[in-house]
N, C-alpha and C positions, 0 to 999 in steps of 0.2 A: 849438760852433756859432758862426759868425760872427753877430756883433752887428747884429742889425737885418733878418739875411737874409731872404728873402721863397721862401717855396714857388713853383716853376716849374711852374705847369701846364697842359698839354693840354687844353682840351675840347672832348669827341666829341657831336654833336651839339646841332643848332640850333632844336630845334621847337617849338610853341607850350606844352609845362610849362617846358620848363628856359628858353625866352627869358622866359618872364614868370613865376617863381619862383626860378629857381637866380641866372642870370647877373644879375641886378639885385642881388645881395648881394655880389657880389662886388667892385665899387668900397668896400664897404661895409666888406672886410676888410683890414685891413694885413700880412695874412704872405700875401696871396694876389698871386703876378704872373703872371697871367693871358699865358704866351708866344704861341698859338695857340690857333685852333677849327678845328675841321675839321666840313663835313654833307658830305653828295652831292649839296645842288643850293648849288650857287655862289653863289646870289641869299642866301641863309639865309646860310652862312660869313660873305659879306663884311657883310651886314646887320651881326652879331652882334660881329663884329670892329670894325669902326665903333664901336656903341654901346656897348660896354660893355672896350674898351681894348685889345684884345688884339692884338698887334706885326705876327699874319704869321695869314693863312688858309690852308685847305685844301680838296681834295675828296677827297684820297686819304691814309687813314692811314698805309699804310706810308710815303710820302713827311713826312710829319709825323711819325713814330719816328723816321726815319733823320736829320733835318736840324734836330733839334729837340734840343737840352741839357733835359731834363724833371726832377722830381721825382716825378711820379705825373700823373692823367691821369683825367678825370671823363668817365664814360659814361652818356646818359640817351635812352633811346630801347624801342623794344619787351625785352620781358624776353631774348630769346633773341640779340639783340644787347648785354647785358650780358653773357652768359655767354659769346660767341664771342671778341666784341673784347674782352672784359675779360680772356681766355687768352692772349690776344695780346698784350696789354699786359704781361703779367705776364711771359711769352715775354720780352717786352724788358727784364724786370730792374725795373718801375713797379708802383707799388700803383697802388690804383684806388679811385675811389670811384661806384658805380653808384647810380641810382635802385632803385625797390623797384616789384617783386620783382627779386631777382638773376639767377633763371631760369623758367622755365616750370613745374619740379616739381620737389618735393624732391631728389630722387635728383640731378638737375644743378646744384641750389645746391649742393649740401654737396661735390658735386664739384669747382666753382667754388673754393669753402672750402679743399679740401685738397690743392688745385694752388696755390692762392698759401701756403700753408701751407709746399709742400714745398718752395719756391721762397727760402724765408725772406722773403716778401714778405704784407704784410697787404691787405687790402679792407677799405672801410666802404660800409654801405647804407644809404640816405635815409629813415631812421626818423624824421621830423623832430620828431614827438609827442614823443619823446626829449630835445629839444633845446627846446621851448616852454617858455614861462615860469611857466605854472600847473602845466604837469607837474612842470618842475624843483622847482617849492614845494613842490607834495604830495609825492614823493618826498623832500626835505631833511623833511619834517613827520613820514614814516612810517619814517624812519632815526632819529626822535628815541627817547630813552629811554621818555618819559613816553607815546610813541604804543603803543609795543609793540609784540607779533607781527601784521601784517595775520594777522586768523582768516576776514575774507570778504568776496569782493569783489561788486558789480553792474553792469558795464556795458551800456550801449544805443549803439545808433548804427544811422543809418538815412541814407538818401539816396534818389532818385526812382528809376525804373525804370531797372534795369542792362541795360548791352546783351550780347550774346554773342560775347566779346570776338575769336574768332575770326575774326567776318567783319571784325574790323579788319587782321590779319593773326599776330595772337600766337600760336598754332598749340599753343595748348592739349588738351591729352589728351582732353578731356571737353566736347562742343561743347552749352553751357549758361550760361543766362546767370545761373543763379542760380551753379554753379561761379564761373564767369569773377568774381564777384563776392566770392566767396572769397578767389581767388588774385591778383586785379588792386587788389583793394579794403579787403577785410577785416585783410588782413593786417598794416595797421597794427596797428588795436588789437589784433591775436593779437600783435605785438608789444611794445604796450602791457602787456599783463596776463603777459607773461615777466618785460618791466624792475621792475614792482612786486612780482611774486610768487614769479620762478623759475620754472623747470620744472616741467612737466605731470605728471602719473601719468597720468591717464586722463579719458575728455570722452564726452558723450551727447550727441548732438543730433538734433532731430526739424526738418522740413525742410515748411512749407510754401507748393509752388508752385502760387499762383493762377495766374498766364498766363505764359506764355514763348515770345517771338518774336524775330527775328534784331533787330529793330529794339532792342527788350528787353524785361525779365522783371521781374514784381511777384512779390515772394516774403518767405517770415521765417523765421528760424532762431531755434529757442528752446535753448539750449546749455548743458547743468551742468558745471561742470570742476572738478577734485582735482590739488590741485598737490603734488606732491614730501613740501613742509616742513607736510603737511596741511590748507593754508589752501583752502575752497573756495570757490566762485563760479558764477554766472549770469552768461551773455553774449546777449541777444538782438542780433539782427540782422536789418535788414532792407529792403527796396525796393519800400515800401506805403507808406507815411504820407505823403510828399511828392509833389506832384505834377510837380516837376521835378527837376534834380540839386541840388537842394536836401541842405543835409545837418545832420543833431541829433545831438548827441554830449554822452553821460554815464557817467561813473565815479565809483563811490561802494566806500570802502573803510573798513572797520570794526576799528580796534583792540581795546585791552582799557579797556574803558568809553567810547570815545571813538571819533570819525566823520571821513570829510572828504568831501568832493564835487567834482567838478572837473564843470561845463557849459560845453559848446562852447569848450572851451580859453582858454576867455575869462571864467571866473567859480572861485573858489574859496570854498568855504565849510568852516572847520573848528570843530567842537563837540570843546575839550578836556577832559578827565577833571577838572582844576583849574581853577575858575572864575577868570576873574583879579578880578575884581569878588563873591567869597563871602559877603559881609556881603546879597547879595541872594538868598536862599534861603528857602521855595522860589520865592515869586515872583520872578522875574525871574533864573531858576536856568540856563536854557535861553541860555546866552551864548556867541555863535557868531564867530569872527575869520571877517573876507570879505575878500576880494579882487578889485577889478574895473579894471581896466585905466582910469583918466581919459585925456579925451580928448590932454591933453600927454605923457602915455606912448607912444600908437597914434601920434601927431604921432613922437616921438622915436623909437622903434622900424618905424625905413623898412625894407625890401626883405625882408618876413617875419622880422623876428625877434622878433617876440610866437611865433610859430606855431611858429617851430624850424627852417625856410629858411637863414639864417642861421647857425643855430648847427651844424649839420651841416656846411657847407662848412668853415666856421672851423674846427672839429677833425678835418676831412680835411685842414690845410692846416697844424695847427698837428704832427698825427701824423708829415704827411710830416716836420717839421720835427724829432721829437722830444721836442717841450714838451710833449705830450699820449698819451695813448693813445683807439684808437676809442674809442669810447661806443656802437656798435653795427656789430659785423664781419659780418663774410660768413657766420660761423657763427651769428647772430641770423638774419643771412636767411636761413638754409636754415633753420632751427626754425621761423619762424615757417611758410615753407610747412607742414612737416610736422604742425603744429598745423591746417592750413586742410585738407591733407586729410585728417587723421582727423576731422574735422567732416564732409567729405563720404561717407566713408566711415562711419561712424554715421548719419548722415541716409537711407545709401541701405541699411544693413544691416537699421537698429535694433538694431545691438547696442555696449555700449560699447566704445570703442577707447579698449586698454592703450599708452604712449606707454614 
């Protein structure tokens, strides 16, 4: 590879996540040069062009494949424009890196997956939970020797009343706003509790929905999961506790003698099996390492890279380049849908779903 090269890339669309999460980290990365944006209203292209450096605008893609030297090619916009232009893309010999979800439903991610697959071409999806800085820790904590086998996990997460994402225009299977919530929302953390745990066996969930209206839906999901390597887990979910898009988030995972906790991606607490201070036993037995971001870390970590913003572009950009491999492919985004609908499927059976 040439010394110093910089990943060329396309980005397809302009709208208010990826202008105000993606494209602001990207002056932020050195292997990223940013050639072109393309949207379909011209006022967004040249906006986004302008601000954030990139050479030449668009409103028509194929006019940007054709006149464009690319490495790969960033798509964020509704799920089913992931899977169309990201075919497209792939069509023209470019990996991709799409927001999440990759598609509407399982069955078209993983098709997504196994057309860039057959292409010898890779996809990465916007897991950015993957790429935060508390995640990173608890993961480097529960890969240690002295943490052991995660034997059980417990996450929460909640946000205010989802809408039904359809009448935004995402043209999901199941017109529900506690679904839409599943497959628009949930599926981080259903991708969260993969990165830490692996593969599912089988998930129970019970599903209840207080009100549901197009505007949107207060609801909870209480969720037992069996993973693969036997570790099991509690996942509640839900769009009751807040009264706005407010959002709380926790994951707690249990080794052998030993704990950690990660809150709102911004707090880590871990209780290790070996005290490092032992001469205080039992009182003061309970010796817990934490983690919380001071305020000159939040200062020094600009354009989402506490969160994972950040770190997802940079190994979309370092992949194209070679240095790196995904940290979460096209095949993470189709699992996790399929993990969000056997949750739906259990909640509407009661019966468990074998994965």
């Amino acid at each position: 590879m040439e010394e110093n090269r910089k990943a060329r890339i396309g980005f397809i669309g302009c709208g208010n996540f990826s202008t105000g999460n993606l494209y602001p980290t990207i002056p932020t990365i050195p292997e990223i040069d940013l050639v072109a944006v393309c949207d379909l209203k011209e006022e967004l292209a040249k906006r986004n062009a302008r601000n954030f450096g990139a050479k030449r605008w668009y409103t028509d893609l194929e006019k940007m494949l054709s006149e464009e030297q690319l490495d790969g090619v960033a798509i964020v916009g509704l799920p089913k424009m992931h899977y169309e232009i990201g075919k497209r893309c792939l069509d023209a010999g470019l990996p991709i890196y799409v927001e999440k979800p990759s598609a509407n439903t399982y069955k078209e991610a993983l098709e997504l997956a196994e057309y860039a697959k057959n292409r010898g071409l890779f996809g990465i999806v916007g897991f950015m939970k993957r790429h935060s800085t508390c995640y990173r820790m608890a993961k480097a904590i529960t890969e240690k020797e002295e943490f052991g086998k995660i034997n059980e996990i417990e996450v929460r997460f909640a946000n205010g009343r989802y809408p039904n994402l359809n009448k935004l225009g995402w043209g999901l299977p199941v017109e529900s706003p506690s679904y839409s919530f599943l497959i628009g929302q949930a599926v981080h953390i259903l991708d969260l509790v993969r990165f830490f745990c692996g593969e599912v066996k089988e998930i129970y969930a019970s599903l209840n929905d207080v009100e549901g209206t197009d505007e949107g839906g207060i609801f909870g999901y209480a969720i037992t999961v069996t993973f693969r390597n036997g570790t099991v887990g509690t996942i509640n979910l839900n769009a009751t506790q807040c009264p706005d898009f407010q959002m709380s988030e926790y994951f707690f995972s249990a080794g052998n003698e030993c704990w950690l906790e990660v809150r709102d991606m911004m707090e880590l607490n871990y209780h290790p099996r070996k005290k490092p201070m032992s001469e205080f036993n039992p009182e003061g037995r309970a010796q817990i390492f934490s983690w919380r971001p001071e305020f000159t870390e939040i200062g020094a970590s600009t354009a989402g890279g506490l969160i994972g913003y950040k770190g997802e572009m940079q190994n979309f950009a370092k992949s194209l380049l070679g240095l790196e491999k995904p940290v979460a492919d096209l095949f993470d985004g189709a699992k996790a849908l399929q993990i969000a609908e056997a949750i739906w499927e259990s909640a509407q059976s009661k019966k468990v779903i074998k994965l």
